[in-house]
ROSE-4610 file (N, C-alpha, C; in Angstrom, 1 decimal, always signed):
// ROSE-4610
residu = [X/X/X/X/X/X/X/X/X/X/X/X/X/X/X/X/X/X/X/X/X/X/X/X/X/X/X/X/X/X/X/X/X/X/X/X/X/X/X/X/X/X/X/X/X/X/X/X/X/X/X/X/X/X/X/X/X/X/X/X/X/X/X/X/X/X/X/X/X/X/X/X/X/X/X/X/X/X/X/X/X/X/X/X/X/X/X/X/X/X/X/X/X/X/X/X/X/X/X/X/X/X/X/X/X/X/X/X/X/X/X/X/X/X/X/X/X/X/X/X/X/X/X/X/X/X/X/X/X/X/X/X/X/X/X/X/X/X/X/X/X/X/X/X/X/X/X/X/X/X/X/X/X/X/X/X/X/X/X/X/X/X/X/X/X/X/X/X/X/X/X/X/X/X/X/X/X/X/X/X/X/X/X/X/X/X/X/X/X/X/X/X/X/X/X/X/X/X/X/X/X/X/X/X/X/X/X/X/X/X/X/X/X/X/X/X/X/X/X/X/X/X/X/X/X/X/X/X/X/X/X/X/X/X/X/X/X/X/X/X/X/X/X/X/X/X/X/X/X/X/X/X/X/X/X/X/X/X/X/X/X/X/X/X/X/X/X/X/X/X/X/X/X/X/X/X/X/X/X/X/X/X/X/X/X/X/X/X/X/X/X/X/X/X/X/X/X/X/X/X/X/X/X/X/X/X/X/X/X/X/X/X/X/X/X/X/X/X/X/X/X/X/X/X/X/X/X/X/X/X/X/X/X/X/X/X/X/X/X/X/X/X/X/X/X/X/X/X/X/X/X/X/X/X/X/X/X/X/X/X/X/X/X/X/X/X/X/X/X/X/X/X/X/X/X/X/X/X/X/X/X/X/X/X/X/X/X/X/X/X/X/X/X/X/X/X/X/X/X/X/X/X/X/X/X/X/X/X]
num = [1/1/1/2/2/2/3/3/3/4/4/4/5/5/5/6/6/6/7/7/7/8/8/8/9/9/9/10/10/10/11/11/11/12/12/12/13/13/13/14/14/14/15/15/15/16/16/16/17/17/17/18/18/18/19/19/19/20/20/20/21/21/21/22/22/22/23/23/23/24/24/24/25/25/25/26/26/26/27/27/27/28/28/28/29/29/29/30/30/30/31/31/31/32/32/32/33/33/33/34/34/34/35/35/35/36/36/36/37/37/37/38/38/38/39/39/39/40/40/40/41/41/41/42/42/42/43/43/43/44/44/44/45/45/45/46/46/46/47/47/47/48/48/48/49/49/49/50/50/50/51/51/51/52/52/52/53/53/53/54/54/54/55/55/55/56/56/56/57/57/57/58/58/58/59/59/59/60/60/60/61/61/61/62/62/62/63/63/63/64/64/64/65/65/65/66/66/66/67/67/67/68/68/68/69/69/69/70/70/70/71/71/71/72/72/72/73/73/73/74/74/74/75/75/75/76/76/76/77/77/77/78/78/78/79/79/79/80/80/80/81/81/81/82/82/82/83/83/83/84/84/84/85/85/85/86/86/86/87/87/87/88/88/88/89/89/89/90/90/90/91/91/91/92/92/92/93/93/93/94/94/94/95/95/95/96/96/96/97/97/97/98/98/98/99/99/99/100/100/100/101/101/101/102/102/102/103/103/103/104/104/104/105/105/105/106/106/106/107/107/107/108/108/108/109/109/109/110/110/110/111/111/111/112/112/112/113/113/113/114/114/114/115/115/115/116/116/116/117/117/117/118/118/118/119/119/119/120/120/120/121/121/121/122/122/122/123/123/123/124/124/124/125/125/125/126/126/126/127/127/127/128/128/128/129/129/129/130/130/130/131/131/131/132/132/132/133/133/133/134/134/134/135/135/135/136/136/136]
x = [-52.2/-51.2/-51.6/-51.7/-52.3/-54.1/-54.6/-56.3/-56.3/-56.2/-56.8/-56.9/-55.7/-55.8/-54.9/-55.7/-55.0/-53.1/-52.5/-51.5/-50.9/-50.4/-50.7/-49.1/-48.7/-47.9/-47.8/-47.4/-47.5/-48.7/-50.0/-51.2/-51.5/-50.8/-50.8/-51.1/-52.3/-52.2/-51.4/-50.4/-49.6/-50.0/-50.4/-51.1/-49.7/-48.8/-48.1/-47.0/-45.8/-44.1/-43.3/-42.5/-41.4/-40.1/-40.0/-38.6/-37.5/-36.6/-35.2/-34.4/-34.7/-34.4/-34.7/-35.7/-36.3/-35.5/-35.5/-35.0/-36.0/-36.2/-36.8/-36.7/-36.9/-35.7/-37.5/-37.6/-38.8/-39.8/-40.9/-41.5/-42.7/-43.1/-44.1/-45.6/-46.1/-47.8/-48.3/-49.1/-49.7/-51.1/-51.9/-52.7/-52.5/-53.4/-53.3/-51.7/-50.7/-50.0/-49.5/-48.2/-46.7/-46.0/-44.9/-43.9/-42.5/-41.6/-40.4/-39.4/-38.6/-37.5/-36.5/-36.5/-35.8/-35.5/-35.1/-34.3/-35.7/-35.3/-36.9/-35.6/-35.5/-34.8/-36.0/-36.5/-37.7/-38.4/-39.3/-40.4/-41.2/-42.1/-42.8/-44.0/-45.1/-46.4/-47.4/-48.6/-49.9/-50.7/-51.7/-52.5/-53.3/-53.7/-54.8/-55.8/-56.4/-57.2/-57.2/-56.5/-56.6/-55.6/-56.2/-55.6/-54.2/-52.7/-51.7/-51.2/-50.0/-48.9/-47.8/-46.7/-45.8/-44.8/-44.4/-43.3/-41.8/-40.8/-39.5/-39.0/-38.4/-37.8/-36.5/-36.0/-34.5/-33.7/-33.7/-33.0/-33.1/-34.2/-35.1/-34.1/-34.4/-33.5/-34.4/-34.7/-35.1/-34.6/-34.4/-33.7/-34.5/-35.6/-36.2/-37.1/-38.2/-39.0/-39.8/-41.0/-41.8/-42.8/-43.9/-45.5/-46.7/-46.6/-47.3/-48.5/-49.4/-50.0/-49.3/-49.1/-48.1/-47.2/-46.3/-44.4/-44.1/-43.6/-42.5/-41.6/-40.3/-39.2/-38.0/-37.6/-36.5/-35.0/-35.4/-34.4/-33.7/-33.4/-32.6/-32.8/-33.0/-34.0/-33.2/-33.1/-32.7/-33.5/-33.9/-35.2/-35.8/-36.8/-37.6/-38.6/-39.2/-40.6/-41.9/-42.9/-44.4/-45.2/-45.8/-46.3/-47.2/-48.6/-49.7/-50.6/-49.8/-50.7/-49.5/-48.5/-48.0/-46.6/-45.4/-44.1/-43.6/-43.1/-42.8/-40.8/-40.1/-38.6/-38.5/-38.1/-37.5/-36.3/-35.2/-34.2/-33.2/-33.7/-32.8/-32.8/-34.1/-34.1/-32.6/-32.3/-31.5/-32.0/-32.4/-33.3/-31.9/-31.8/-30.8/-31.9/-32.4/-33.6/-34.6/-35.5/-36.5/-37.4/-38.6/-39.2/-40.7/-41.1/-42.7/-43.4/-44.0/-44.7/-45.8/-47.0/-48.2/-47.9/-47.8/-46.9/-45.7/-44.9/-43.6/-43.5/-43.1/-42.4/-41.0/-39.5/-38.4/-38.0/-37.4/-37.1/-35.7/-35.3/-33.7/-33.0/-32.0/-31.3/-31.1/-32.4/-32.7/-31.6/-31.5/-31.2/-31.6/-31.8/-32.1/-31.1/-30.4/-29.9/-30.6/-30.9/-32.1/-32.7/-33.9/-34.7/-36.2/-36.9/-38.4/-39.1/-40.4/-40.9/-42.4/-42.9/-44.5/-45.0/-45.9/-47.0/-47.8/-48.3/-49.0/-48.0/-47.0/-46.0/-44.9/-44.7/-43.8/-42.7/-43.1/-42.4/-41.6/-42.0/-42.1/-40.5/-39.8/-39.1/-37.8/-36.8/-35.2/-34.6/-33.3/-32.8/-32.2/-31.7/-31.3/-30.2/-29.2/-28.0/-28.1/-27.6/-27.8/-28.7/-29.7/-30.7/-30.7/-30.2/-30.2/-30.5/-31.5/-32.7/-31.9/-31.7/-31.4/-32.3/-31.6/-32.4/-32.3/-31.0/-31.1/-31.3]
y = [-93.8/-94.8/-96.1/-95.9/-96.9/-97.3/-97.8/-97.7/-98.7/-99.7/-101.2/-101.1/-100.3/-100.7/-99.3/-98.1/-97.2/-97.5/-96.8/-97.0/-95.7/-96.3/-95.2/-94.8/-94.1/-93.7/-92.8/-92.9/-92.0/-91.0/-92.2/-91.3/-91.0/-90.8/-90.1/-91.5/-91.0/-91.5/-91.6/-92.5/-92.2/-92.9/-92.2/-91.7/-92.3/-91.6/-91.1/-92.0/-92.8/-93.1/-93.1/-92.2/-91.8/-92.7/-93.9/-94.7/-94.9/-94.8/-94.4/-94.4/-95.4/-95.5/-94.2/-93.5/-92.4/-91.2/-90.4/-89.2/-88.1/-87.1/-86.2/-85.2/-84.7/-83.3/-82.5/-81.5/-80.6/-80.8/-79.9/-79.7/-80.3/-80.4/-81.6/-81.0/-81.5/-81.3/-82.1/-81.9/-83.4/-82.8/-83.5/-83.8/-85.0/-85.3/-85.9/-86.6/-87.7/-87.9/-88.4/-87.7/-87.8/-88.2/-89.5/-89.8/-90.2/-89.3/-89.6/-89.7/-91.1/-92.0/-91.4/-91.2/-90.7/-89.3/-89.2/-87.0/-86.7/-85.3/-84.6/-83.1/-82.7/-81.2/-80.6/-79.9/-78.8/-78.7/-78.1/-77.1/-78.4/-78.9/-79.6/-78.5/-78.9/-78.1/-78.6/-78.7/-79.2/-78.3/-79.2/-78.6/-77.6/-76.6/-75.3/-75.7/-75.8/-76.7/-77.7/-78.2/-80.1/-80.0/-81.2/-82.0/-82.3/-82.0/-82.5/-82.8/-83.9/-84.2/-84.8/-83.9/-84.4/-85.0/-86.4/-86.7/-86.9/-86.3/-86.4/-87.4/-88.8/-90.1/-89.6/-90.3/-90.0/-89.9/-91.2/-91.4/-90.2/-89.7/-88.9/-87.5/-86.8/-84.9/-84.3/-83.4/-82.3/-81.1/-80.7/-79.5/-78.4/-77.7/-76.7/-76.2/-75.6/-75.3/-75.7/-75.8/-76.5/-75.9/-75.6/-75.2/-76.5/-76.8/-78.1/-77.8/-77.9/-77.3/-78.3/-79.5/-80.0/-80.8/-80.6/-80.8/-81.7/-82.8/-83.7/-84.2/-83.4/-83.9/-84.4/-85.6/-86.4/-86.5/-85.9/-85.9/-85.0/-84.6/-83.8/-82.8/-81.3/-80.0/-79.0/-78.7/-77.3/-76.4/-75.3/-74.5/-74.3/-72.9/-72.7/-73.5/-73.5/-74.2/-73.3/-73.3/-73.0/-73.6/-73.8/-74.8/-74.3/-73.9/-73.4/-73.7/-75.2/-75.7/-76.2/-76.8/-77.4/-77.8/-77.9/-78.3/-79.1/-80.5/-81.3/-81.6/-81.8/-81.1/-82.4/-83.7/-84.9/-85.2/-86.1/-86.1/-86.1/-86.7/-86.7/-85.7/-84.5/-83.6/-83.0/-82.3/-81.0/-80.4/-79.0/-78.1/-76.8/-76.9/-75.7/-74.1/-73.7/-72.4/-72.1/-71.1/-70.7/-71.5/-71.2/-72.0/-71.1/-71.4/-70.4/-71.0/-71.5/-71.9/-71.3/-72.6/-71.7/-72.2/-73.9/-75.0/-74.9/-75.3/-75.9/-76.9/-78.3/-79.2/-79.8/-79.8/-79.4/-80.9/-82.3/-82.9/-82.8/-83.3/-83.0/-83.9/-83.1/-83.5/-82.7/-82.9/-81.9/-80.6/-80.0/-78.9/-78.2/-76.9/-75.8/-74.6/-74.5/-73.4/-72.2/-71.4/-70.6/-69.6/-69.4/-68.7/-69.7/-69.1/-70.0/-68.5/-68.7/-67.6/-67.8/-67.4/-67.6/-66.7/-67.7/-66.8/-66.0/-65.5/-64.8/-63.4/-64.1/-62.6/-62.5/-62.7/-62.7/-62.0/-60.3/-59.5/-59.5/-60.0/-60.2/-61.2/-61.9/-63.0/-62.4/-62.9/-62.7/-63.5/-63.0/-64.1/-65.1/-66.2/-66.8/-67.8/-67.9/-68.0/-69.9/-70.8/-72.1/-72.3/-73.3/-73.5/-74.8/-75.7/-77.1/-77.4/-78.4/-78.8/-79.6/-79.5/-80.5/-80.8/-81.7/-82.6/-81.9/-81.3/-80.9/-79.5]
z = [-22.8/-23.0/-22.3/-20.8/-19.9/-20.0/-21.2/-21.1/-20.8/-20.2/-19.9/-18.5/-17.3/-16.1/-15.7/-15.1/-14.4/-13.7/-13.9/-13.0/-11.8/-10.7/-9.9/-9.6/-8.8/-8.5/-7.3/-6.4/-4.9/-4.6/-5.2/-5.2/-6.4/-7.6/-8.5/-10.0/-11.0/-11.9/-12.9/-13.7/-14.8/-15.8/-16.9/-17.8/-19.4/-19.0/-19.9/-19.4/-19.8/-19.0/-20.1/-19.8/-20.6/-19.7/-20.9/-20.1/-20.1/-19.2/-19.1/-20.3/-21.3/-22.6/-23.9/-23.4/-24.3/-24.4/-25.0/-25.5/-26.4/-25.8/-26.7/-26.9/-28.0/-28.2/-29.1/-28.1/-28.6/-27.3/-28.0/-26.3/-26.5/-25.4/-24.7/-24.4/-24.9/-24.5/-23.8/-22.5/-21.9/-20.8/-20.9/-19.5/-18.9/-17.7/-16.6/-16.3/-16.1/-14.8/-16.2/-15.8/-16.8/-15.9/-16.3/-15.5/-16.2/-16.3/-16.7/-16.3/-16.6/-16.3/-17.0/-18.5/-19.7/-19.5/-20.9/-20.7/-21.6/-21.4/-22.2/-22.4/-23.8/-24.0/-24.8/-23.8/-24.4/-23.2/-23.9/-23.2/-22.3/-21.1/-20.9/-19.9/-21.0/-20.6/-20.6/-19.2/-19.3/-20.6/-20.6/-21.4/-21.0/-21.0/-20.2/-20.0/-18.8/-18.1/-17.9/-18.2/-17.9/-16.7/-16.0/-14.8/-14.9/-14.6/-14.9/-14.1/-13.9/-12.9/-13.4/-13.4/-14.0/-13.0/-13.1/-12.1/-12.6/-12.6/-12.9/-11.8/-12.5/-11.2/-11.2/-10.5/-9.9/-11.4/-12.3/-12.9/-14.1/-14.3/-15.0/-15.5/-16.3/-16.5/-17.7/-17.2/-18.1/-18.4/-19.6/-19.8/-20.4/-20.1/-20.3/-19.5/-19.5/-18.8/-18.8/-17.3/-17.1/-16.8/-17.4/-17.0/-16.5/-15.3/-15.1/-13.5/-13.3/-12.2/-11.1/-10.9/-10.1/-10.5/-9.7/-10.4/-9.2/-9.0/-8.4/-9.0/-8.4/-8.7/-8.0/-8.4/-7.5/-8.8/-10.2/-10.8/-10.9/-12.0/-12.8/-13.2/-13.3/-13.6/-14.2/-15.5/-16.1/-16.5/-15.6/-16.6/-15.3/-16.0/-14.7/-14.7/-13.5/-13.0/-12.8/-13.4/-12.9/-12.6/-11.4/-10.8/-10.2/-10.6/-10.5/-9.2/-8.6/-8.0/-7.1/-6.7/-6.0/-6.9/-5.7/-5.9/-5.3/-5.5/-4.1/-5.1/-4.0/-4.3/-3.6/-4.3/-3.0/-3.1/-2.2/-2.1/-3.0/-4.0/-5.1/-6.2/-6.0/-6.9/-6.5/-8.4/-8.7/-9.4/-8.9/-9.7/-9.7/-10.9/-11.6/-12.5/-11.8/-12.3/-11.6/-11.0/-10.6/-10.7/-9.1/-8.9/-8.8/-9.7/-9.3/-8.8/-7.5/-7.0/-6.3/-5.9/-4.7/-3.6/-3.6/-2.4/-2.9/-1.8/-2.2/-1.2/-1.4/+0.1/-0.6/+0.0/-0.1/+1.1/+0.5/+1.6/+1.5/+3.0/+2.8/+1.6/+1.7/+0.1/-0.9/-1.0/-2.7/-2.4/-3.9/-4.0/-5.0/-4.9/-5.5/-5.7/-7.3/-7.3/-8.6/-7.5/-8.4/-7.5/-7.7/-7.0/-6.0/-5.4/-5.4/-5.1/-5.6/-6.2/-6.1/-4.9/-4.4/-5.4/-6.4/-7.2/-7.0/-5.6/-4.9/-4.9/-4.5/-3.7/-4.5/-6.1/-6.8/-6.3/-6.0/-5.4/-4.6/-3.5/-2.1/-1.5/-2.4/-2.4/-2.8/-2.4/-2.5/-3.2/-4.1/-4.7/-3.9/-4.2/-3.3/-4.3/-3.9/-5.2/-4.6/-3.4/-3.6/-2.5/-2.1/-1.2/-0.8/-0.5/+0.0/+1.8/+1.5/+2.5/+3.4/+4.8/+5.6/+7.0/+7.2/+8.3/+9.5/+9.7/+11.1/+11.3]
């Protein structure tokens, strides 16, 4: 979408901007650096092997499930998460569903009502009914 001049984002290239104005109803296919402002109701999934980064902004909500090797989210979240590679949870995330992660970093604020679920140790992990991050 961006071919004339990269655009970055907390390190991160975006590729793709879904803007606060957008709406999409069905599921999403993508590589490299997705960034959405707008709602998304469906499925959102990298492509199998490609480089992905999806960033959900504050204003941002999704309502389905997510297959993305790294996930940042400061919005809105219905659906589980698989996150092959990394989870970053920021202040203004709300994640309403399971978190499969390999990283996870959780700043205060955010909340999580669900599970979080080390892909390594699927087993190994307790449910955990509400999880909210604080400072002290």
């Amino acid at each position: 979408m961006f071919k004339n001049k990269p655009i970055h984002h907390d390190g991160h290239a975006i590729d793709t901007l879904i803007g606060p104005q957008v709406t999409i109803h069905g599921d999403l296919v993508f590589s490299g650096g997705l960034y959405v402002e707008g709602r998304i109701h469906g499925k959102v999934i990298a492509e199998e092997g490609e480089r992905a980064v999806l960033t959900l902004a504050e204003q941002g909500r999704i309502e389905g499930e997510v297959q993305v090797p790294v996930v940042i989210i400061n919005g809105q979240l219905q659906g589980d998460v698989y996150a092959a590679e990394r989870v970053e949870l920021a202040a203004k995330a709300r994640v309403l569903g399971n978190v499969h992660y390999k990283v996870v970093e959780m700043r205060a604020g955010a909340t999580l009502t669900g599970r979080l679920i080390h892909v390594d140790a699927e087993t190994a992990v307790a449910p955990v009914a509400t999880l909210v991050a604080s400072s002290g």
